[in-house]
C-alpha positions in Angstrom: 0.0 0.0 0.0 1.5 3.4 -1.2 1.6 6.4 1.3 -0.4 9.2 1.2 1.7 12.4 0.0 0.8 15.1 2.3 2.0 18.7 1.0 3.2 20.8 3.4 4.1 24.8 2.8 6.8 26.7 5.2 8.8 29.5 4.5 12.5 29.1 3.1 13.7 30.7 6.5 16.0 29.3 9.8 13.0 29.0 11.7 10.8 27.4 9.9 13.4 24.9 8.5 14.7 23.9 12.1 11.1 23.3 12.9 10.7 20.8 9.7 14.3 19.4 10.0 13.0 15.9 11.4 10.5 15.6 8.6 12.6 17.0 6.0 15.4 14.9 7.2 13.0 11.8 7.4 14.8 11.1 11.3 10.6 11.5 11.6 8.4 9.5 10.1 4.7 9.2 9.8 3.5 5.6 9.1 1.6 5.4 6.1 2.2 9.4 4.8 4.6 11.1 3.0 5.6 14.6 3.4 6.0 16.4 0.0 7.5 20.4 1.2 6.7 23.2 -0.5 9.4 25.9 0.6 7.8 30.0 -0.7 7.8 33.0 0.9 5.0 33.4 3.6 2.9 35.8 1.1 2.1 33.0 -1.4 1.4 30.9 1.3 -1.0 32.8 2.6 -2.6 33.4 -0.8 -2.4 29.4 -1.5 -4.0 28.8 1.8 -6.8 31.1 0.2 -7.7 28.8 -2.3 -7.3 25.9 -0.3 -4.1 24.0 -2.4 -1.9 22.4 0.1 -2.8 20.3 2.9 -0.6 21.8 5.7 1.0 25.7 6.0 2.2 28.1 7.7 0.0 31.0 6.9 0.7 34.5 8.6 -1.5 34.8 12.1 -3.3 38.0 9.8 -4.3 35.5 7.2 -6.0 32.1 9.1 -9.2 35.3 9.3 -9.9 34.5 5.8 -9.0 31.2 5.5 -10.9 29.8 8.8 -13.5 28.0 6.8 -10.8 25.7 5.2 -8.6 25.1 7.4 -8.1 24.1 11.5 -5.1 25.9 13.7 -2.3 23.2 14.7 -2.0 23.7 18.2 2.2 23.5 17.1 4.2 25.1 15.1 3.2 28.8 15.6 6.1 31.7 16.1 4.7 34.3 18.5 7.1 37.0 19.9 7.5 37.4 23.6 8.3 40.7 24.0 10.3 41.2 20.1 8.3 41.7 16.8 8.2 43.1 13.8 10.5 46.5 13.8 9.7 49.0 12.0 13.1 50.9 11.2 14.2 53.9 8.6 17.4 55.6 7.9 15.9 59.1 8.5 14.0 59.3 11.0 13.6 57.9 14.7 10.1 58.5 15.4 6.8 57.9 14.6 5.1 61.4 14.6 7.9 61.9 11.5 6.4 59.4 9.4 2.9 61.4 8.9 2.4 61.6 4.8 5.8 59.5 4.3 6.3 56.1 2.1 6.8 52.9 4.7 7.3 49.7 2.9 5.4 47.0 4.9 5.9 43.2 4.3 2.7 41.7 2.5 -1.0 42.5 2.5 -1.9 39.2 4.7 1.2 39.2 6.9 0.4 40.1 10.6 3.6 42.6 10.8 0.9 44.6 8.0 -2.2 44.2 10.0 -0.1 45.5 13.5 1.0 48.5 11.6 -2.3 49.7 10.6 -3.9 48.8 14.5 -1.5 50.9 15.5 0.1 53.6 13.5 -3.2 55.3 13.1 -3.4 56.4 9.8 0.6 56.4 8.4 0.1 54.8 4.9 2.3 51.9 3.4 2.9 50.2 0.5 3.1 46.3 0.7 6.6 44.9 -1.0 8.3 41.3 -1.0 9.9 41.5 2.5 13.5 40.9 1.2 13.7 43.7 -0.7 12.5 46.2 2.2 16.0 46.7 3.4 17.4 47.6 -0.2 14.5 49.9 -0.9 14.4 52.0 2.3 18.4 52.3 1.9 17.8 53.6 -1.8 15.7 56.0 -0.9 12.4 54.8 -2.5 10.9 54.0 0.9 11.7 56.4 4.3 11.1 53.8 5.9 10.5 49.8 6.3 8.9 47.2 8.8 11.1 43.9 9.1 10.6 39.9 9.1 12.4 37.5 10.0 16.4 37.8 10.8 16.2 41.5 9.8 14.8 42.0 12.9 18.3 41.2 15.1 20.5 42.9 12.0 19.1 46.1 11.0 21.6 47.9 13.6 24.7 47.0 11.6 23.7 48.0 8.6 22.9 51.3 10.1 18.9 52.0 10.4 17.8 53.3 13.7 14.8 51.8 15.4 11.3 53.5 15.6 8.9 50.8 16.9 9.3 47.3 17.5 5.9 45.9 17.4 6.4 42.7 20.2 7.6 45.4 22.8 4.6 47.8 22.1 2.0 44.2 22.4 4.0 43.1 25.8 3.9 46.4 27.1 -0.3 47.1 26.2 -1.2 43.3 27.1 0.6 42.0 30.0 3.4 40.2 28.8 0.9 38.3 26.1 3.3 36.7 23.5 2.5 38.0 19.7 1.2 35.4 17.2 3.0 36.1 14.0 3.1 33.0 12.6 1.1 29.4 12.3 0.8 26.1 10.7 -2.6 25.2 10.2 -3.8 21.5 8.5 -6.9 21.5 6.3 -10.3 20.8 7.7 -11.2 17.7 5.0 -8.3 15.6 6.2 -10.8 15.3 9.4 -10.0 15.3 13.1 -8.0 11.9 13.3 -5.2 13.3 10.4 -4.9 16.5 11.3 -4.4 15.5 15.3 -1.3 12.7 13.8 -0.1 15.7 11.7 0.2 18.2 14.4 1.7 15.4 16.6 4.2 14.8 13.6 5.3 18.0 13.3 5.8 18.3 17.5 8.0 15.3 17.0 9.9 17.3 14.3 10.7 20.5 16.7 11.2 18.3 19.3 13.9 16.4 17.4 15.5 19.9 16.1 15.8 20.8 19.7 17.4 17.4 21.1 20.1 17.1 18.0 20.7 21.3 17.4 24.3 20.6 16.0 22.3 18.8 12.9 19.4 20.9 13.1 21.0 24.6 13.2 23.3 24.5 10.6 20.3 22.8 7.9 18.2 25.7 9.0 21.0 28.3 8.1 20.7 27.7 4.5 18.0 29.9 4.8 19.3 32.6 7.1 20.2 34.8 3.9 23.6 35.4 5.1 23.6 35.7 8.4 26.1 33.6 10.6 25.5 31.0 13.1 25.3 32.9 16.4 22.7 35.4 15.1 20.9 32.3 13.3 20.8 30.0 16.2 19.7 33.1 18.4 16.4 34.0 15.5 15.5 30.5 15.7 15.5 30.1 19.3 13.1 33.2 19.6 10.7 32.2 17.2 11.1 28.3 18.3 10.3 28.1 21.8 7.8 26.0 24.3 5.1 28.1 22.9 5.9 26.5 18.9 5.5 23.0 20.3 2.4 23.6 22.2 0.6 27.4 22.0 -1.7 26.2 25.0 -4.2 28.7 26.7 -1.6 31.6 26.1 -1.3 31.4 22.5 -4.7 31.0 22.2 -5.8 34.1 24.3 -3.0 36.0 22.2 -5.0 34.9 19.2 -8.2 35.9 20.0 -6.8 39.3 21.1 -5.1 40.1 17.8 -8.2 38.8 15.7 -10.9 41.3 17.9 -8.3 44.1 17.8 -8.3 43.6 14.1 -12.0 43.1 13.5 -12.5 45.9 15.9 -10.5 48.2 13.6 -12.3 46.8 10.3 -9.1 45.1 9.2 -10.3 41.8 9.4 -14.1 41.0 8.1 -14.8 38.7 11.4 -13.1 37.2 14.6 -12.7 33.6 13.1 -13.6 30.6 16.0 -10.1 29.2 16.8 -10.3 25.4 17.1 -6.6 23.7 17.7 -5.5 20.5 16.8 
């Protein structure tokens, strides 16, 4: 009897690659499934998970409000900041009162580094571009300033932009200490209940194994850090991989909800969708 192929999407980046390492690296199997990966940035994914395609994803936190009716939250796998975020950063300036009527590149329509920018800048406008060229563009000039992903949140120092907001402080600071869902992996609802629960466990197994054999794990995930070395790698992956990726629990969840009613609140989002894990 063949396997079934199940096609998972995740983001060519460290974190998301030391999550997958045990499935990628088949040290983790699933009896009677096998994992086909589908590696884009987290923008298609989101717009894939639209239409439904692929069985698993990562999906930005923004997006699961429009794709709720297809697809179930794994209860693993999500990156949620405690206390660090998306950074909003220029060249220019160092505050946000400066950025009234100036261009800020922002990271994708769907992404939730977009939808915390509009909650709280009240009114700046942006212009959504891929999120590795934000650096290049705000630098040329195009853009007077730019809100960061992934690792160019711990490296925009040395190349010289000065900090005006980092969103995971600002969400600590208003809420407690709540961590901020960014990311999560979510498994689609036709599986049914009994796939999607061995899924999820599969890809806990996965993290789990990344974090028990990090000499393998680290280095396969920097193939994706896009330059950066192996001290600021293994440091991003060990703030967006933590005990609240294998299991979000009652925290993550309460994060969730807060970021979905904040949105709908603002009309960002057309409705708080019902968050069921698995």
């Amino acid at each position: 009897m063949t396997d079934r192929i199940i096609h998972v999407g995740h983001s060519p980046d460290p974190d998301d690659a030391f999550m997958f390492y045990g499935l990628s690296s088949g040290k983790v199997k699933l009896d009677g499934i096998a994992i086909a990966h589908q590696l884009e940035d987290i923008q298609t994914l989101n717009a894939r998970a639209m239409k439904g395609e692929l069985e698993v994803t990562a999906i930005s936190a923004h997006a699961y409000a429009y794709v709720a009716d297809k697809y179930w939250i794994m209860t693993t796998g999500a990156s949620m900041g405690e206390g660090y975020g998306p950074v909003l950063v220029s060249k220019k300036y160092s505050r946000l009162s400066e950025l009234a009527g100036k261009r800020v590149a922002t990271p994708g329509k769907l992404t939730t580094a977009t939808l915390l920018f509009k909650i709280f800048t009240d009114g700046i406008s942006n212009t959504d571009v891929p999120f590795d060229e934000i650096f290049d563009r705000v630098e040329s000039g195009e853009f007077d300033a730019g809100l960061l992903i992934h690792e160019g949140q711990i490296t925009y120092r040395e190349m010289g932009f000065n900090k005006i907001l980092d969103f995971g402080e600002l969400w600590a600071e208003r809420f407690n200490g709540l961590p901020l869902p960014l990311g999560l992996d979510v498994v689609r609802k036709d599986l049914g209940e009994d796939l999607a629960r061995k899924l999820s466990h599969g890809l806990k197994q996965s993290i789990h194994f990344g974090y028990t054999h990090q000499s393998q794990a680290i280095p396969y995930a920097l193939q994706y850090g896009r330059g950066i070395g192996e001290e600021l790698g293994a440091k991003f992956v060990k703030m967006y991989v933590s005990e609240l990726t294998v299991d979000m629990g009652t925290r993550g969840k309460k994060a969730l909800e807060r970021l979905f009613n904040m949105g709908h609140e603002r009309n960002l989002i057309p409705a708080v969708p019902p968050i069921s894990l698995y």
